[in-house]
N, C-alpha and C positions, 0 to 999 in steps of 0.2 A: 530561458529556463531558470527557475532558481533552485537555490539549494536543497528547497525539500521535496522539490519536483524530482533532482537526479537521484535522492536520497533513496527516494519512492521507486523511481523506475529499477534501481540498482538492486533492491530488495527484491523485486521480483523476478528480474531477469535470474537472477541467484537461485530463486524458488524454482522459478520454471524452468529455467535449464535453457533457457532461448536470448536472441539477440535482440529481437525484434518486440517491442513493449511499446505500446501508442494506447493513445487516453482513450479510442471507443474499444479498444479490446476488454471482451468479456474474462472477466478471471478464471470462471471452471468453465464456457463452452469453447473462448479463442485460445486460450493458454493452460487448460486442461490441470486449475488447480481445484484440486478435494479436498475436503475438508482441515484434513492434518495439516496440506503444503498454504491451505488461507491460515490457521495459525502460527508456521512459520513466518510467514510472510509478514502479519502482525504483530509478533515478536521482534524479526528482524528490523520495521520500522519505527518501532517503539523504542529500542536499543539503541539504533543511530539517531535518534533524535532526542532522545530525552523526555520524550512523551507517553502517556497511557492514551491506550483507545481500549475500549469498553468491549467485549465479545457482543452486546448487542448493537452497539453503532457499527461494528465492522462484520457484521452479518447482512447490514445495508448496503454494502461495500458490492457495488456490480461489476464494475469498469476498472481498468486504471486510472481513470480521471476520477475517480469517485475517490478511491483509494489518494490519490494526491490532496485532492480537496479536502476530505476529512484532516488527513496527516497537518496541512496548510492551515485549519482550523484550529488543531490542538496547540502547532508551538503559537499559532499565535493567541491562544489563552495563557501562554505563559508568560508573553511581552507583557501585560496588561495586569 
């Protein structure tokens, strides 16, 4: 795992209230987040990382792998 992987997962379990956080679970059908708890979640990943993601690219946002991958894409438009 790397760091934006656990960054990502830590964010959500936080949101969701759960332990249990794997890359094909769905955000609002396996881990029952709405709306509000997808922009905390967004927030909270944005914050610990140092990054912005867009309300429309994190509307794309299905999965937690999705949610990783994105997060993975943004720091690293900052290396660059």
């Amino acid at each position: 795992m790397t760091g934006v992987d656990v960054t990502v997962r830590e964010a959500i379990r936080f949101v969701a209230c759960t332990e249990l956080v794997e890359d094909g679970m769905h955000l609002s059908s396996d881990l029952a987040l709405d709306s509000l708890n997808r922009v905390e979640c967004r927030q909270a990943i944005e914050e610990s990382l140092g990054i912005e993601i867009d309300d429309a690219e994190f509307d794309g946002v299905k999965t937690v792998g999705d949610a990783i991958r994105l997060a993975e894409s943004k720091v690293g438009e900052l290396r660059t």
